[in-house]
C-alpha positions in Angstrom: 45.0 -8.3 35.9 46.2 -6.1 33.3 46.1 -9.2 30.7 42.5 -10.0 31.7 41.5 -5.7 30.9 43.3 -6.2 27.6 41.0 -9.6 26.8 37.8 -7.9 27.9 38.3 -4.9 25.9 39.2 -6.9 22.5 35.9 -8.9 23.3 34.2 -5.8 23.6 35.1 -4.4 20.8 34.5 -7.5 19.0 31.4 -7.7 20.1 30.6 -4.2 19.2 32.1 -4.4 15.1 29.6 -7.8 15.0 26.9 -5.7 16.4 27.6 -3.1 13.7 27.9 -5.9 11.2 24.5 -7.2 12.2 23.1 -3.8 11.7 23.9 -3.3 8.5 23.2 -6.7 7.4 19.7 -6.2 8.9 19.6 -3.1 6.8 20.2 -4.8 3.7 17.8 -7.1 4.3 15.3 -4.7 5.2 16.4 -2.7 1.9 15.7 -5.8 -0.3 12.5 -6.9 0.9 11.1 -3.7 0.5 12.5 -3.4 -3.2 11.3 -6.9 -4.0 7.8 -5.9 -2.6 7.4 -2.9 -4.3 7.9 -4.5 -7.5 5.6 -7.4 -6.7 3.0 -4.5 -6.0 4.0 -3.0 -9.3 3.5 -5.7 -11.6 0.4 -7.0 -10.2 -1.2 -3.8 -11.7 -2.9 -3.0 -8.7 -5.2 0.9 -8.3 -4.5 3.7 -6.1 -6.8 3.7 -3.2 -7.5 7.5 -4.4 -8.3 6.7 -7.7 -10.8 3.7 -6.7 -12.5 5.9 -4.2 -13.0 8.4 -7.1 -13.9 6.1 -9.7 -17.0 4.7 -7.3 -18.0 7.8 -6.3 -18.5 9.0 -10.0 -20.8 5.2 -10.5 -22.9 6.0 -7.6 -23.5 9.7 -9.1 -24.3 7.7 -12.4 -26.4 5.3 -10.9 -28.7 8.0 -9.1 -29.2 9.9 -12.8 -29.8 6.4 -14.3 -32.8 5.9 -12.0 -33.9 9.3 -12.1 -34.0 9.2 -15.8 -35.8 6.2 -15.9 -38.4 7.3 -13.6 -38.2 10.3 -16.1 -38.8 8.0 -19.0 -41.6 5.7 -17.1 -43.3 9.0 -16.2 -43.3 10.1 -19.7 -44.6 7.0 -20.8 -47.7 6.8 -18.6 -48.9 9.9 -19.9 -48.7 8.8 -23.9 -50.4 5.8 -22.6 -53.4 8.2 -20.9 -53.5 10.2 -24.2 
């Protein structure tokens, strides 16, 4: 009986230092993926999110004084043409 304790606790700890093993293997992998990724990211040249939002919020501002200066312009040019 005593031989059979002594077999089940090496297999437990066994099993326990492969579980640890697997952990930090899983780790690693984890660690790599995310380092290969973020360089992918990097060297695709991509935008922030923040500076896209800003960047079309500033073109929809321009668009609205574009057409409000060419109604501007098409008002100012209906009156030289009533002259």
């Amino acid at each position: 009986m005593n031989q059979n304790n002594r077999i089940f606790d090496g297999l437990g700890r066994v099993m326990n230092e492969a579980a640890g093993v697997a952990d930090g293997v899983r780790r690693e992998v984890e660690t790599v993926v995310k380092s290969q990724a973020q360089r992918i990211v990097n060297d695709m040249d991509l935008v922030k999110r923040e500076d896209f939002d800003a960047l079309r919020e500033m073109v929809q501002v321009q668009g609205e004084e574009i057409d409000a200066l060419r109604k501007e312009i098409a008002a100012l040019r209906g009156a030289k043409v009533a002259e």
